[in-house]
Every structure is written in C-alpha cells, then in structure tokens.
Backbone bond lengths (Angstrom), bond angles and torsions (degrees), N, CA, C in turn:
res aa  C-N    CA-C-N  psi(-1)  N-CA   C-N-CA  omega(-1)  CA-C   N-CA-C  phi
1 X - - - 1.465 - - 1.523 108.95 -
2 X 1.468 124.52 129.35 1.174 120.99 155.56 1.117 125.24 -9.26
3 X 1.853 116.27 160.49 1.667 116.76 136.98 1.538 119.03 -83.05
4 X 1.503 106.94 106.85 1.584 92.69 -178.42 1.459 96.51 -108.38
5 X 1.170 123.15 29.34 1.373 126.61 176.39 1.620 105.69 -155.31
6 X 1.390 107.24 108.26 1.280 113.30 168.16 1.751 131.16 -83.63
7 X 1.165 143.03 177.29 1.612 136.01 -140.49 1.588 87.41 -174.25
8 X 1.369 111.69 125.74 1.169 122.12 165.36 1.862 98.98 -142.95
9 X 1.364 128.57 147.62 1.240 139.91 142.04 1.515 146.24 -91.46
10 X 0.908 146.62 149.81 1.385 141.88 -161.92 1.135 110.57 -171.10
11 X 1.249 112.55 60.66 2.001 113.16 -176.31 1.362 94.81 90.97
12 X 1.353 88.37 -127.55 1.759 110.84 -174.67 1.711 123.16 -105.66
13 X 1.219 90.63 18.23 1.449 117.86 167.25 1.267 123.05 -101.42
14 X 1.437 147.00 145.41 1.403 128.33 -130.11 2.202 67.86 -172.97
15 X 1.187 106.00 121.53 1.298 116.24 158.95 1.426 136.09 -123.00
16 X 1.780 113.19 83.39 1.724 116.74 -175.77 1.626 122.77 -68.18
17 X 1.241 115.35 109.70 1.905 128.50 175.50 1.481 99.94 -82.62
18 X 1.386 120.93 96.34 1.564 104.02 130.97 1.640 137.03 -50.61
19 X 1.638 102.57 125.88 1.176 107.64 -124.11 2.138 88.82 -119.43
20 X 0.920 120.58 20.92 1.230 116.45 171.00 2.186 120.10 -95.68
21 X 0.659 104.92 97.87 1.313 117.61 -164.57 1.516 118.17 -49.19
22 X 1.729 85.51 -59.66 1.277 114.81 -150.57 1.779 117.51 -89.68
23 X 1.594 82.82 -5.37 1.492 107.45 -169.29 1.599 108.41 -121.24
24 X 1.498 104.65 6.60 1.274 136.73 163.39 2.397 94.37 61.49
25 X 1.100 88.74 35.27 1.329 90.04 -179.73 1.127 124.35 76.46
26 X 1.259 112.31 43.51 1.634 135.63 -174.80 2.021 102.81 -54.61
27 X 1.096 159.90 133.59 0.949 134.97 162.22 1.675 112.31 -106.82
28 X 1.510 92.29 107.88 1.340 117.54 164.29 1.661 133.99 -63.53
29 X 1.392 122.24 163.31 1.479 106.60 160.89 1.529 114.68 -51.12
30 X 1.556 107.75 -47.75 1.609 95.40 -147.67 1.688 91.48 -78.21
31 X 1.444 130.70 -33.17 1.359 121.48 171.50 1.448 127.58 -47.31
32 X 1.507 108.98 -46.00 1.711 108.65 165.76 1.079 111.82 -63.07
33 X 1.545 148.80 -36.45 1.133 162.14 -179.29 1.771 87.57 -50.47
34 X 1.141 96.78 -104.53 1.717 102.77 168.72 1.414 128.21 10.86
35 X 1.494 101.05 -72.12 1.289 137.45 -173.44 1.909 109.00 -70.21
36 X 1.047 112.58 -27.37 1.877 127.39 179.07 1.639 94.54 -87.32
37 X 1.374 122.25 -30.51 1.294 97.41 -148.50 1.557 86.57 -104.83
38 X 1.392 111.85 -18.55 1.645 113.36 178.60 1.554 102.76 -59.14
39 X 1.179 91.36 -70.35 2.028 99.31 -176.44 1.270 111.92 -35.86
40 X 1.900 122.81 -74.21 0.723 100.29 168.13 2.091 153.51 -72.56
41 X 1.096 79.22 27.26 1.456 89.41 -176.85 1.779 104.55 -97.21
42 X 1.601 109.94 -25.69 1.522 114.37 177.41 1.342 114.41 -100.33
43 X 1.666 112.56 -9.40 1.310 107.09 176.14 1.882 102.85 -73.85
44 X 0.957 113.69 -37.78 2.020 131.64 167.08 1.688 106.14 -32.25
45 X 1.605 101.99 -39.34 1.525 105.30 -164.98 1.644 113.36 -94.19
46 X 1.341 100.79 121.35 1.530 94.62 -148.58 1.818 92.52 -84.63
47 X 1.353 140.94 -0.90 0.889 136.75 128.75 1.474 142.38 -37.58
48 X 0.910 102.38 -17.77 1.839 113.25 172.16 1.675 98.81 -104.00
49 X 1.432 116.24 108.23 1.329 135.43 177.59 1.746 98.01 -88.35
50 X 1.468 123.25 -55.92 1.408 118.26 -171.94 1.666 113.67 -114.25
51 X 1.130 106.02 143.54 1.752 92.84 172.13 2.067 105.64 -125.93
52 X 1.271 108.44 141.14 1.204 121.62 -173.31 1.387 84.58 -100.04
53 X 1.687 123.47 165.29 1.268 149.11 163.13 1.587 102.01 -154.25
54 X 1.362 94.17 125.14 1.890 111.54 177.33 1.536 109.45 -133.47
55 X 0.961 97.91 -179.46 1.551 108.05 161.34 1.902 114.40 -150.51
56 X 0.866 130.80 -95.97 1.581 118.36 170.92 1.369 90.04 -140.24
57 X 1.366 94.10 176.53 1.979 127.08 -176.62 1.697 95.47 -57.34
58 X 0.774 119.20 -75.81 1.415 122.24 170.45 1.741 125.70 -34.44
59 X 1.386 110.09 -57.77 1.308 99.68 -176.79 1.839 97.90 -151.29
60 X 1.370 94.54 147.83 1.483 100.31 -172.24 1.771 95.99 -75.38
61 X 1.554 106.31 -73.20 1.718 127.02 161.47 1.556 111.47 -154.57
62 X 0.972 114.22 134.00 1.517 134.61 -158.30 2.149 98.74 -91.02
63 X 1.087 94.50 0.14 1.808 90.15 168.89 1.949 95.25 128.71
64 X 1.209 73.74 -156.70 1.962 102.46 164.26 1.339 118.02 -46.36
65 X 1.140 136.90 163.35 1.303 137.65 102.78 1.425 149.58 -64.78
66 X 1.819 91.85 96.24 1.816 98.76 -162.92 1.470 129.87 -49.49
67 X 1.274 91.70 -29.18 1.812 108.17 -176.41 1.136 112.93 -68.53
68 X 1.813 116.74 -45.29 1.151 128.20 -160.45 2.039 96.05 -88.75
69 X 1.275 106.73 -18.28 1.409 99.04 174.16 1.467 113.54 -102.61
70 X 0.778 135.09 -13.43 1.458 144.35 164.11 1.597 104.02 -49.00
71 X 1.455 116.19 -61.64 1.093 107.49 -168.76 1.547 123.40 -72.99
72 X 1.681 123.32 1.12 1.029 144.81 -142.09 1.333 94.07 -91.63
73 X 1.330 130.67 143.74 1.808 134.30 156.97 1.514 122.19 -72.91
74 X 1.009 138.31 -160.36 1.088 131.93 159.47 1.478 116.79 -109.68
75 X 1.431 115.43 -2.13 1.485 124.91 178.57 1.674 87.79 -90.92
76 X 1.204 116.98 -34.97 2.132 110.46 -177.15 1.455 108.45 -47.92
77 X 1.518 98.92 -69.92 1.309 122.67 158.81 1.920 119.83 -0.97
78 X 1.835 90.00 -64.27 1.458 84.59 -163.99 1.622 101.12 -86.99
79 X 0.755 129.53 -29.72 1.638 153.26 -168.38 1.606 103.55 -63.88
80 X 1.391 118.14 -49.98 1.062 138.71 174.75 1.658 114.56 -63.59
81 X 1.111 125.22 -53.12 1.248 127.59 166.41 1.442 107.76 87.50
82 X 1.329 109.14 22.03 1.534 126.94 -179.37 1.147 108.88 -17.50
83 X 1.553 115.19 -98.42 0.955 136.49 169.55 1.660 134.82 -11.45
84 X 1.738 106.85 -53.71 1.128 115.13 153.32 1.457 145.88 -26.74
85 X 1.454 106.65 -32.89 1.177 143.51 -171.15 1.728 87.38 -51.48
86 X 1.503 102.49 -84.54 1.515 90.77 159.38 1.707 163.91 13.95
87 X 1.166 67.26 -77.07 1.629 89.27 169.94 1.754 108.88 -71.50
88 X 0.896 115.82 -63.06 1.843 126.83 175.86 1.870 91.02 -30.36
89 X 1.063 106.81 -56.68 1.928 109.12 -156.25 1.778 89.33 -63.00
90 X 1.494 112.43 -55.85 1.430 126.14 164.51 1.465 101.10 -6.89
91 X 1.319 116.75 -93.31 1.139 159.63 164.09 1.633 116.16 -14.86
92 X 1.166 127.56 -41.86 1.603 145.73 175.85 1.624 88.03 -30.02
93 X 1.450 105.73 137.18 1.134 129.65 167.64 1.825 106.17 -54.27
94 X 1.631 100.73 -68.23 1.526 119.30 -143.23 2.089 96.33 -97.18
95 X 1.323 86.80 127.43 1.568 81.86 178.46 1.670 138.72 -49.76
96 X 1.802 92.66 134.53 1.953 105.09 -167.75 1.153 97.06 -95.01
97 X 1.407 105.46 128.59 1.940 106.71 167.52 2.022 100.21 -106.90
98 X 0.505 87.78 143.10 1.764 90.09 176.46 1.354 94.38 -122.71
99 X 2.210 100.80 137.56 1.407 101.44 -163.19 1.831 70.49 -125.23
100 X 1.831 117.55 122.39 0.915 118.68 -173.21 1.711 105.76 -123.37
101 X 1.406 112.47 116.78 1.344 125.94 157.45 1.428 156.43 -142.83
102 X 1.306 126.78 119.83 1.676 126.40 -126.16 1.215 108.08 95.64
103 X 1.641 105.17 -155.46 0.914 110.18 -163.14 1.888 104.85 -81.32
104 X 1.706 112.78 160.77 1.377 118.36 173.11 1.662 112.59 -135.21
105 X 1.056 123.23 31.74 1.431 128.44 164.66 1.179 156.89 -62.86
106 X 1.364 125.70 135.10 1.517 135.21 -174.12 1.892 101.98 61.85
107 X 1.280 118.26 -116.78 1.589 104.84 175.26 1.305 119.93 -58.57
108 X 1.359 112.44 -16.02 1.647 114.97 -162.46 2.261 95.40 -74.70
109 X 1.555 81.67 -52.83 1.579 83.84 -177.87 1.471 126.58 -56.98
110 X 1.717 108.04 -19.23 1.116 115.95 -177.94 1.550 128.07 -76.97
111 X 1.773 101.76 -36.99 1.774 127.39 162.16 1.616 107.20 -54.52
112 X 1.305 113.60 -38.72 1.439 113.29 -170.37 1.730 117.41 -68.90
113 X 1.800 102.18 -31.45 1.332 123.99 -174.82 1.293 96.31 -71.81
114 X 1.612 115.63 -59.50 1.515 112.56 -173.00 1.576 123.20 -26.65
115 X 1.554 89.47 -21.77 1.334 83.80 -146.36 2.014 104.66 -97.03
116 X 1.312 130.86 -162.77 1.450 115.55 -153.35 1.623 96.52 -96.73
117 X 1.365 126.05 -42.63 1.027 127.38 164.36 1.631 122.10 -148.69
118 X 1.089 122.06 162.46 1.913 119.62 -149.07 2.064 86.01 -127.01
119 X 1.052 117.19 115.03 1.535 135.47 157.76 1.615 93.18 -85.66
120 X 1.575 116.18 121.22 1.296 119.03 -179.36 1.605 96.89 -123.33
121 X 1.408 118.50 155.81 1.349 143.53 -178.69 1.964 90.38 -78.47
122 X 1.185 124.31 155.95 1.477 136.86 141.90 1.629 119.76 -37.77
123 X 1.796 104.11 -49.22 1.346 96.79 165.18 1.659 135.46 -73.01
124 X 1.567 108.91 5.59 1.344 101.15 -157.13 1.611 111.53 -72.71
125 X 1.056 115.76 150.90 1.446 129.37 174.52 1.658 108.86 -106.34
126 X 1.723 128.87 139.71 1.237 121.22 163.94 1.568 108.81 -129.03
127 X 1.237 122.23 138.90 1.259 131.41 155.32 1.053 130.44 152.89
128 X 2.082 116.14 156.42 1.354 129.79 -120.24 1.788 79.10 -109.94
129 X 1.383 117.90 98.89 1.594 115.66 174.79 1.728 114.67 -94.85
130 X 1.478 104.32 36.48 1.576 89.36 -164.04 1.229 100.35 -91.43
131 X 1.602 145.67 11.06 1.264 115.04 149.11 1.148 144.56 -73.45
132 X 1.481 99.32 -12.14 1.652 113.36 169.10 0.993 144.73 -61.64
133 X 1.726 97.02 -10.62 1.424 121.54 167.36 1.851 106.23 -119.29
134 X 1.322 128.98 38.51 1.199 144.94 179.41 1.205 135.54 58.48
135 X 1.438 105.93 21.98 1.754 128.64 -145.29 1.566 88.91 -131.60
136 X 1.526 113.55 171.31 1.411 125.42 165.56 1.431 109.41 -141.55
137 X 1.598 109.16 156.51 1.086 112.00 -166.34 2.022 118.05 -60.26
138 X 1.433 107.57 133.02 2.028 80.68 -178.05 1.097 89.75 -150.15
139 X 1.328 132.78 60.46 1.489 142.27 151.92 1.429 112.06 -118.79
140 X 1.590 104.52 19.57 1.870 103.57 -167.09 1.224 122.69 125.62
141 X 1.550 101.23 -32.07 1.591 91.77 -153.70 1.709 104.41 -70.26
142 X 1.467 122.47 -48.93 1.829 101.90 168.80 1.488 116.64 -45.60
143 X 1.013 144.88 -5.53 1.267 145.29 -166.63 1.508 98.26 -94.58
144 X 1.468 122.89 -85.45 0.965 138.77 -108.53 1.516 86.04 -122.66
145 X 1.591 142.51 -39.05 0.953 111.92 139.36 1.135 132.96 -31.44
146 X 1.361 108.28 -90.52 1.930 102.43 177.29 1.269 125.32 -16.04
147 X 1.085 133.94 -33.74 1.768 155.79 178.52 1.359 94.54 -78.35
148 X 1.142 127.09 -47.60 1.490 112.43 177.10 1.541 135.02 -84.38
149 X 1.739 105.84 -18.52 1.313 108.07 -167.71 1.575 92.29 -150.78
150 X 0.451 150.17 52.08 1.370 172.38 -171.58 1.636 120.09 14.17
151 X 1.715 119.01 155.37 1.516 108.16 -175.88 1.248 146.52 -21.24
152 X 1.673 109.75 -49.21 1.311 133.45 166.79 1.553 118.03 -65.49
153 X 1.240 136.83 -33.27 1.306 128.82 179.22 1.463 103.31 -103.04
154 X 1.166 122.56 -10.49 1.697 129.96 168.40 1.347 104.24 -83.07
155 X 0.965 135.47 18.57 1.616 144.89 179.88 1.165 102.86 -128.26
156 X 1.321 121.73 -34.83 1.371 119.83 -163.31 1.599 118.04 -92.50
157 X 1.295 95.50 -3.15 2.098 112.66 -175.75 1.687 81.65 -129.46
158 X 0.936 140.95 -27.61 1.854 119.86 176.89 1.677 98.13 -73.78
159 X 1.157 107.06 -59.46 2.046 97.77 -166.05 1.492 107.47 -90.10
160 X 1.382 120.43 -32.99 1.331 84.01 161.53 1.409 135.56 -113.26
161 X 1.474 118.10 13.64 1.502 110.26 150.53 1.552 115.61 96.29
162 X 1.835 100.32 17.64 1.527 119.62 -168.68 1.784 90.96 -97.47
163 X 1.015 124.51 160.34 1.345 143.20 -160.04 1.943 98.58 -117.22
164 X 0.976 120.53 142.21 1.329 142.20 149.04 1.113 137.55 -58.08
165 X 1.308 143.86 79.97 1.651 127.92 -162.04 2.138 109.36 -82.72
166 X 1.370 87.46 154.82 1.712 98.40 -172.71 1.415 93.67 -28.54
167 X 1.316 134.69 -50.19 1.533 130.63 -146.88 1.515 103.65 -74.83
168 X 1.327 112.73 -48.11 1.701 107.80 -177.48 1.271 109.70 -82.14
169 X 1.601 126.45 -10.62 1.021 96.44 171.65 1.670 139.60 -84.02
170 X 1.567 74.28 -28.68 2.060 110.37 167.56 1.931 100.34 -44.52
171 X 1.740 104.94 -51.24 1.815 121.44 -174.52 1.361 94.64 -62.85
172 X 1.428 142.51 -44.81 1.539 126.15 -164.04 1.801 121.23 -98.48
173 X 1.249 91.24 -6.05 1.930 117.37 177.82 1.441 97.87 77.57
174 X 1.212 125.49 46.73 1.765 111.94 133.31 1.069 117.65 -74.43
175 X 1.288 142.93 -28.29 1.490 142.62 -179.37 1.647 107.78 -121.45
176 X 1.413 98.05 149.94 1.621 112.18 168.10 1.373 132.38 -60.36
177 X 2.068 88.28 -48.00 1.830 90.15 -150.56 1.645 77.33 -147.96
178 X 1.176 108.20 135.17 1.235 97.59 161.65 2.032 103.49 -132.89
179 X 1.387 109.56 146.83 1.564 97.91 -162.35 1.844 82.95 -148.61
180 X 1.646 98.99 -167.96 1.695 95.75 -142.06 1.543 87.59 -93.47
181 X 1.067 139.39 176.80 1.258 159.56 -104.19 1.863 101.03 -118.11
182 X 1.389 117.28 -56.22 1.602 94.41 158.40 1.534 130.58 -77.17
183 X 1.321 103.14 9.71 1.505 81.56 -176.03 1.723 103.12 -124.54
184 X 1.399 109.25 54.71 1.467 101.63 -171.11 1.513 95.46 -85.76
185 X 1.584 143.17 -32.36 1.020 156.47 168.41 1.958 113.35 -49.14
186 X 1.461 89.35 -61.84 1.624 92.60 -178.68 1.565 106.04 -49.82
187 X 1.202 105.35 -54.07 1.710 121.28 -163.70 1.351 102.63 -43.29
188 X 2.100 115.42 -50.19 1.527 106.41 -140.42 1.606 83.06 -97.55
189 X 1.471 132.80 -10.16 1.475 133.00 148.27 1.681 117.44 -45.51
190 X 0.807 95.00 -57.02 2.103 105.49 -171.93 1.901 92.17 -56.71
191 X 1.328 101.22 -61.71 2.079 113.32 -178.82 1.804 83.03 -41.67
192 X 1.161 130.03 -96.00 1.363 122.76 -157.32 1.134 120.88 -62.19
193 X 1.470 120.93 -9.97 1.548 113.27 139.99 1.364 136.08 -40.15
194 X 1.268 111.85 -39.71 1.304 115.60 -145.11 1.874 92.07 -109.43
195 X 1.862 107.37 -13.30 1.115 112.38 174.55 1.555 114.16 -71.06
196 X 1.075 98.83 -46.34 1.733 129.54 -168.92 1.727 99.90 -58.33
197 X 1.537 117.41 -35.53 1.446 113.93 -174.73 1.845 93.07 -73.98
198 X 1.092 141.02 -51.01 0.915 128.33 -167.36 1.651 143.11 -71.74
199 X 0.902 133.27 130.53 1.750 127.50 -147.87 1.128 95.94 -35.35
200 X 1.410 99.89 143.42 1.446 107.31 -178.90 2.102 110.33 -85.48
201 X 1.169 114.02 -42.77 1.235 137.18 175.32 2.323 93.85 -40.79
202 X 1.059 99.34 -74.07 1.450 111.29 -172.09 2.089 98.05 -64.52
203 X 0.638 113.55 -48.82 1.581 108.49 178.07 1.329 107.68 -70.14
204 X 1.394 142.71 -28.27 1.389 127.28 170.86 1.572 107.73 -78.63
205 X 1.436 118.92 -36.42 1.813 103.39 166.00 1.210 108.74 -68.57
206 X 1.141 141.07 -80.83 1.653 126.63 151.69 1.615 106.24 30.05
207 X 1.107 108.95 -81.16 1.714 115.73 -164.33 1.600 109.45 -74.75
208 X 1.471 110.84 -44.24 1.349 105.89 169.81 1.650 121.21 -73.99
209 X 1.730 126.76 -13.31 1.094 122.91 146.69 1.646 105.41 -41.81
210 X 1.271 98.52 -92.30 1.511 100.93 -161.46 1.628 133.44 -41.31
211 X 2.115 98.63 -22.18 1.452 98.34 169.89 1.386 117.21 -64.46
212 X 1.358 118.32 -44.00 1.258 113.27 -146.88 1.966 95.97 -95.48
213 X 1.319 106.06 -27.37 1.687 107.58 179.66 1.469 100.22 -66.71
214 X 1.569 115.18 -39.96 1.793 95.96 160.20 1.620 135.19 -18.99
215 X 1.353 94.72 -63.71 1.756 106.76 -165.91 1.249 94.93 -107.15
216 X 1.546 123.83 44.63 1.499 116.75 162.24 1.733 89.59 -133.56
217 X 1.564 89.44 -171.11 1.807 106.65 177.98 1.428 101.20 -104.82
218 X 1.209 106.57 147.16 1.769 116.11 -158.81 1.443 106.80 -72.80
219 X 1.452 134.24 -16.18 1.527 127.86 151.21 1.293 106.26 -39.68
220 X 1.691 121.82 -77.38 1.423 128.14 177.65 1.799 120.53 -25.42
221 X 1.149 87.59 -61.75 1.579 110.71 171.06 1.478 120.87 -37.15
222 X 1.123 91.51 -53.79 1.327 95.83 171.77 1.272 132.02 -70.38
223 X 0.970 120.35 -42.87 1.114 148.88 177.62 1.669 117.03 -40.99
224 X 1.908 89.77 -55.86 1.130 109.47 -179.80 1.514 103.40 -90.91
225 X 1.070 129.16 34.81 1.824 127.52 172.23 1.890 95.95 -132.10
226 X 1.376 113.71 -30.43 1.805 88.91 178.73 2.162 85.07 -82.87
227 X 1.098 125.68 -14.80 1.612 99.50 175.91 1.475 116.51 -47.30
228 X 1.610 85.67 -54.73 1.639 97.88 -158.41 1.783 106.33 -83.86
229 X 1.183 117.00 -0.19 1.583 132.59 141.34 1.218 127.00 -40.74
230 X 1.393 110.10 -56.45 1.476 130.35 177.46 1.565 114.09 -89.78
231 X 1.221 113.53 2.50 1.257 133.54 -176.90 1.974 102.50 -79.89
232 X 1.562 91.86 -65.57 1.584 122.13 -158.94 1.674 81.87 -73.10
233 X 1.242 137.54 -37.20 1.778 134.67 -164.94 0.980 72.08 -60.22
234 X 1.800 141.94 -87.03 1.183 119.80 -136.79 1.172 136.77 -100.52
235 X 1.971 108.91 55.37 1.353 114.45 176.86 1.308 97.15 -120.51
236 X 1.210 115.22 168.41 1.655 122.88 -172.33 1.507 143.05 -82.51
237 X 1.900 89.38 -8.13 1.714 132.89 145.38 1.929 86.81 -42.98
238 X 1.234 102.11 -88.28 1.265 104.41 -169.01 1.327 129.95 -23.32
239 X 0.800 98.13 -76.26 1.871 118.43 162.72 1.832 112.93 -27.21
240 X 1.374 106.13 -75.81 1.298 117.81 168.25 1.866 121.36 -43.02
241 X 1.095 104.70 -50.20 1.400 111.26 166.27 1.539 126.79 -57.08
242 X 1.616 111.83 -43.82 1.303 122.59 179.65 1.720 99.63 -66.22
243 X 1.052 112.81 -58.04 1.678 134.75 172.63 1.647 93.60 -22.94
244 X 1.469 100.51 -86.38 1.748 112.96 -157.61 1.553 100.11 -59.54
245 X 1.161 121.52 -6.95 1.602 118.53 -168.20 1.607 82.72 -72.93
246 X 1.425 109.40 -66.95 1.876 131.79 -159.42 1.889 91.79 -48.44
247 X 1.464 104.07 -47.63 1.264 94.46 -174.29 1.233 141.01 -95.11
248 X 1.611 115.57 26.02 1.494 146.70 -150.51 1.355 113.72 8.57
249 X 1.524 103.52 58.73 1.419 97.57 167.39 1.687 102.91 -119.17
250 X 1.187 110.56 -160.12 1.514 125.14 -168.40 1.774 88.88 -97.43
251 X 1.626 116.22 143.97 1.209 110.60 169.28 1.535 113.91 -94.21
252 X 1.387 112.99 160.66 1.728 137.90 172.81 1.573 100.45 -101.58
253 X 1.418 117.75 77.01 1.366 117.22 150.68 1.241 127.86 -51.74
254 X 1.077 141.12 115.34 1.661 135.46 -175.50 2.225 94.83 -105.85
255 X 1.101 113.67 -30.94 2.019 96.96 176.56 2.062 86.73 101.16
256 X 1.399 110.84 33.59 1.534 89.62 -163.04 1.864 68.05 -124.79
C-alpha cells in the first residue's frame, strides 16, 4: 500500500501530510485507516507534545471518496464504522493544529474541525457540499460547524453548498490564524511550537477543560476547570514551572 500519509519530526513536533495528490486528497478507507493509526500511534509517544495535520498548498482534502462511496451499501457503511474514524482524531490526547490551504471540503472540512485549532492559508476555501451529491454531512460537519459559526451561516454552506473564504471564516471563529499563502505550513508549525514548549501535563487538561466545558453549561464548566486545576497543581510540570518562574529561568518540563 502506498504512503498516503506522510511523517515528518522536529523535536516534539510531529507533522502528518495527507498524502494523495492526485486525488487532490480524496479521503479514502485505506487513507483514514492510515491517518487513525498515524495519530494515534504519536499521540502514545509521549515525546510528541504537538501534532500538525496538512495536506498541500493547493488542497488540504477535497471531501470523500465518491467512487469509493458510491459503491458502498448501507450495511458497509455501518460495519465499517466510517465515520467514526473521526471521532478517534477528535479524541487525540496531545494537541491537533490543522495547517489548512485550498480547498477544505465535505470530509476534508470536517478532519480540519476535529481538530483543536485550524492555521488557514489566505487561499483556504471551506465547505460541507454533500447535498449535491444527495448525502449530508455525518462526520460533524452539522454539528460542529454550527458550534463554530453559528446556525444561520451553518445553513447557509450546508443547503446551499457556497464555500467560506479564509477571511469569514477567520471573522466567524472557525479558524485561528489565517496568514498569506506560503506560509500556511510554517505558521501552523511555529503555533505547535510554541504549544509543544509548554507543559505538556497542564496543556492537555487545558484542552480537555475547554472540550468538554464547550458542550456543557458554564456552572458545569466550571466546575470541571478548578478540578482539572487542582489536577495540573499536583504534577511536577507544576512545581517546576512555578519554581523557574521565582527563579527566572526557562522551565524543564518533563509531562510528569
């Protein structure tokens, strides 16, 4: 089988290429396959503090694979657990930056959402066109759009199939950062740089604060952020950090 998933390192930075070119980043079984077992295989490595996900200058991933879903049943479908695929990347322990440029559509837009935050190119394009082919989005995208940009303009790229440019999407908070056109890569590298320096222990509650206080009510939320507060006090990140602050030096995070 191909590489449809490329692997680069850089410290504690870990950079995944969807790797189908020609298919402009079609996402296939065997590519999500790929792509699940990459992540999670570096989320395991307690050396990888940040993980990047790209695809090329041109296109992050352009959706599905029509051919390969066309021919699909609806018993494949369930059996397959397609969709799921998703959720797992969702799910990654260690923080996803998605470095998005070109186009980001239908599944493509949905991998990008999964992920914790999206560094987009000037050129990037977003949107969920799967009714145009008689289907609806079900890897997220009714969800998790809407959650990001709200009911009314999440209606307005689900039914009718109009795309998002870097600028509105950067204006409605689907995206973080959006910067000029070669450096959508450098940028969402430098972001997980700068993630990767910071304790790793306190930045993964960090993220799971904010996931899960998302889809709760901000009592809950709260609640559950002085836990995981008192969580991060008593790891040795902590300690060390409070330490090097008093002693103006640079801290030695060890993830303990």
């Amino acid at each position: 089988m191909p590489d449809l998933v490329l692997v680069e390192r850089d410290g504690p930075v870990a950079v995944v290429l969807l790797n189908r070119p020609d298919q402009l980043n079609a996402l296939s079984d065997d590519l999500m396959d790929q792509l699940v077992t990459t992540l999670t295989g570096l989320d395991r490595d307690e050396g990888v503090r940040c993980i990047v996900l790209g695809g090329s200058e041109r296109v992050f991933a352009a959706g599905a694979d029509i051919a390969e879903l066309a021919k699909s049943s609806t018993i494949d479908l369930y059996y397959q657990r397609r969709v799921e695929r998703w959720d797992e990347i969702a799910g990654l322990w260690t923080p996803l930056v998605a470095a998005v440029s070109g186009f980001c559509l239908g599944g493509g837009c949905e991998l990008a959402m999964a992920c914790d935050l999206i560094v987009a190119s000037e050129t990037a394009q977003f949107g969920q066109p799967e009714t145009g082919v008689g289907v609806i989005p079900g890897a997220g995208g009714t969800q998790r759009l809407t959650r990001a940009v709200g009911k009314a303009l999440a209606m307005d790229v689900i039914l009718s199939g109009r795309f998002l440019s870097a600028d509105e999407a950067l204006r409605t908070g689907l995206v973080a950062r959006v910067v000029a056109r070669e450096a959508w890569l450098d940028e969402a590298k430098r972001v997980a740089r700068a993630i990767a320096e910071k304790a790793p222990v306190a930045t993964r509650l960090a993220k799971e604060a904010v996931d899960r206080g998302f889809d709760s009510t901000l009592t809950l939320g709260l609640e559950l952020e002085r836990r995981l507060l008192y969580l991060a006090f008593a790891s040795e990140d902590a300690k060390e950090g409070l330490n090097a602050f008093l002693e103006k030096r640079k801290p030695e995070f060890k993830g303990r």
